[in-house]
C-alpha positions, 0 to 999 in steps of 0.5 A, a space after each residue: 555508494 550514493 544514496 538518492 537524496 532530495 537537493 533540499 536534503 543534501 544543502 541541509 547537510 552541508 550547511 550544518 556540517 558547516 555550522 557544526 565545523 565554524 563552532 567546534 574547531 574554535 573550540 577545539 584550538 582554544 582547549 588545545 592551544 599550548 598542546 595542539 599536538 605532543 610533537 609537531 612543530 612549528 606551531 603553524 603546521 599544527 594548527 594547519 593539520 588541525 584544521 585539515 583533520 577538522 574539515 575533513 571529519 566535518 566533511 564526512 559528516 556532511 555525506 553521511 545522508 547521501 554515502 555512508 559508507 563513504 563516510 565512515 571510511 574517511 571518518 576513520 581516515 580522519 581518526 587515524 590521522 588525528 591520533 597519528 598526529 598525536 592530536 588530543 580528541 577536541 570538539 570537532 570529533 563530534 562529527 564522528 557522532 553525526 557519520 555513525 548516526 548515518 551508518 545506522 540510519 541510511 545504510 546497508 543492513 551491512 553497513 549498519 552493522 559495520 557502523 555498530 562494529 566502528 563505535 565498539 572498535 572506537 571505543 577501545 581505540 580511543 581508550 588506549 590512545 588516551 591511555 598512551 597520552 599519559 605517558 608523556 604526561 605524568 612524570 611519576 615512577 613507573 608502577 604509578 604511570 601504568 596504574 594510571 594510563 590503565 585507568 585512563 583507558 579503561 575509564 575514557 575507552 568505556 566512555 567513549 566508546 558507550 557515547 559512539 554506541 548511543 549515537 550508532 542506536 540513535 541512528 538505528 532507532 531513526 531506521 526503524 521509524 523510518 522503516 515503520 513509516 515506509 511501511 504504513 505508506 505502502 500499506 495505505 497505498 496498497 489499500 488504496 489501489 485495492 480499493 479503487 479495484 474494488 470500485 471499478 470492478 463493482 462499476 464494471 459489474 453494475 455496468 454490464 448488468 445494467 446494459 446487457 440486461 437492457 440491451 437483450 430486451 431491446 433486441 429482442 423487442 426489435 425482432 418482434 417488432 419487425 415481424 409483426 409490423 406486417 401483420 399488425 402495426 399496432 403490436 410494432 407500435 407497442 414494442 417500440 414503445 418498450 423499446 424506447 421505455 427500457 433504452 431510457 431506463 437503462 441510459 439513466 442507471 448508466 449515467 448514475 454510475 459514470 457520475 459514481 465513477 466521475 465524482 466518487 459519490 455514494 451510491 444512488 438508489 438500488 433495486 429491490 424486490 419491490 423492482 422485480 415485477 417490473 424485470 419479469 415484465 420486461 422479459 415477459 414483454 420480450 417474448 419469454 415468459 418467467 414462471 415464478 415461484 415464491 415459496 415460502 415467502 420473504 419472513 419480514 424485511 431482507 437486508 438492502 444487499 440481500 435484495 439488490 443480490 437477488 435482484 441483479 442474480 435474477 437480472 443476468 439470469 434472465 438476460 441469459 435466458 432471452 439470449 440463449 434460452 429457447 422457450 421459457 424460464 422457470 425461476 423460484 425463490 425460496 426464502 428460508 429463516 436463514 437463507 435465500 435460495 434462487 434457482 432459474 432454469 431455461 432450456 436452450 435448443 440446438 442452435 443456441 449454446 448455453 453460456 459457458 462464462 463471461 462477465 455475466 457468470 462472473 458478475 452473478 457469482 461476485 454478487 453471491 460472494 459479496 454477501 457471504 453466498 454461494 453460486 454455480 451456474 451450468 447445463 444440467 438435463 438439458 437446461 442451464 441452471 443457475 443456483 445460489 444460496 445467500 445467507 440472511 439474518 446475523 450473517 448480514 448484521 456484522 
């Protein structure tokens, strides 16, 4: 029955209710004084009756926002009493305008079509009641009375009753403006959070690449560093020294992205295929060694993206490798006029499992999806494989 409104609203709607009664029921006693009803007296009741049928069609308009139903109820209530009272329609009915407005525009969709019922049924009403006053008007013979009052009804009825529909469309034009807007504002902030998905899983997967990635080569310098540390001191002093290189690298590629995700910067500089020496030495440096195949050779320049998805596929993939591997790894890049195809193969032995899914996987195949690839990733003769396609050229123009 109430709608929720805002309080600026609602004093906004009584205050012009307000205004619209202090104008209009002057102006309704000054166009019906001497006539102000066909048979009541004395005059003071008309005028008090008056006033009371006034106020309360004013004060329907004033809720027509807030409980339009409730509105067009006493709106009818008040038109009832008007007619029943043999008021002729004066200015204050304008408030039956502002009510049939409301139905359209805040109401139910049953109410709404409730209100444009109410306008057709106002119309007709309204006609025939001013037909009936002529009666009592005209002083002619009778042919000539119901050849007017007809006429007066069907000329006021249609008048009236396409002003109610006007007010009624008017309303319904505003609730589908409304509507629209309401619309175009979920839509932004659906966009909006799809965005912010899009950037936390994009910092999410940037994060883990970074980390396990660096993480896996300092365990692994660390082991051997406290194995050969007996034997030969200076092979400890040269693992740590990675260990300290790659910690420092990858505490500067974290703290890119927590500025990224602090302050919604742009995205700082990527890694490239210029980079790629620098990861097999890294896991070279971590006791497996990478055969690398690059066959046949890049034709010119890949696209940014293609280069940063090579280079974090290959990342994880060796990060997998160093982690559940058992003795080297076999990469080899193939790129082709319209693709680039990597494939990375390691064995695992009985005590390591190869990895079945995580972020790692999931973060491997989003990086394949986000340039329009492919990537599957799973144990294969003994070996766990990773295979992804990528397409370069026109696909990566757009």
């Amino acid at each position: 029955m109430f709608r929720p409104i805002s309080r600026t609203w609602l004093a906004l709607d009584i205050v012009g209710s307000v205004f619209g009664l202090l104008v209009t029921l002057p102006l309704s006693f000054v166009l019906g004084t001497g006539s102000l009803s066909a048979w009541m007296q004395p005059e003071w009741l008309a005028i008090t009756v008056h006033l009371v049928i006034g106020t309360v069609l004013w004060g329907a308009a004033a809720i027509a926002r807030i409980a339009p139903a409730l509105a067009l109820i006493i709106a009818w209530i008040g038109a009832a009493a008007q007619m029943a009272f043999g008021f002729p329609p004066v200015p204050f009915d304008i408030a039956v305008f502002v009510v049939l407005f409301g139905t359209a525009a805040w109401g139910s969709r049953r109410l709404l079509w409730i209100g444009g019922a109410s306008a057709l049924a106002g119309g007709i009403v309204a006609g025939l009641y001013m037909g009936l006053l002529q009666v009592d008007l005209l002083r002619e013979s009778p042919p000539d009375v119901l050849t007017r009052v007809a006429l007066v009804a069907l000329l006021m009825g249609t008048t009236v009753g396409f002003a109610l529909v006007i007010a009624w469309g008017a309303g319904l034009l505003w609730r589908v403006v409304r509507h629209g807007r309401e619309t175009r504002e979920a839509q932004l902030r659906a966009e909006a959070v799809a965005s912010e998905e899009q950037e936390r899983v994009r910092i999410a997967r940037d994060m883990h690449d970074v980390v396990a990635h660096s993480l896996a080569v300092v365990i692994a310098q660390a082991d051997g560093a406290r194995y050969a540390a007996a034997a030969d001191p200076g092979i400890a002093q040269q693992a740590l020294g990675t260990i300290a290189t790659t910690a420092r690298s990858a505490l500067s590629d974290v703290r890119m992205l927590l500025t990224q995700l602090r302050h919604r910067q742009g995205d700082g500089p990527q890694p490239t295929l210029a980079d790629l020496e620098t990861l097999f030495a890294q896991v070279r440096q971590a006791g497996v060694e990478p055969r690398v195949t690059v066959d046949p050779m890049p034709p010119g320049e890949p696209p940014g993206a293609i280069q940063l998805a090579v280079y974090r596929i290959l990342q994880e993939a060796l990060t997998n490798a160093l982690r559940h591997g058992d003795g080297g790894v076999d990469v080899r890049l193939s790129w082709l006029a319209d693709r680039v195809e990597i494939v990375v193969s390691n064995g695992f032995g009985t005590a390591a499992r190869p990895p079945a899914g995580g972020h790692g996987l999931i973060g491997m195949r989003e990086r394949a999806q986000l340039v329009g690839g492919t990537l599957v990733a799973g144990p294969d003769s003994g070996s766990f494989v990773v295979r992804a396609t990528l397409p370069i050229g026109s696909a990566l123009a757009r």
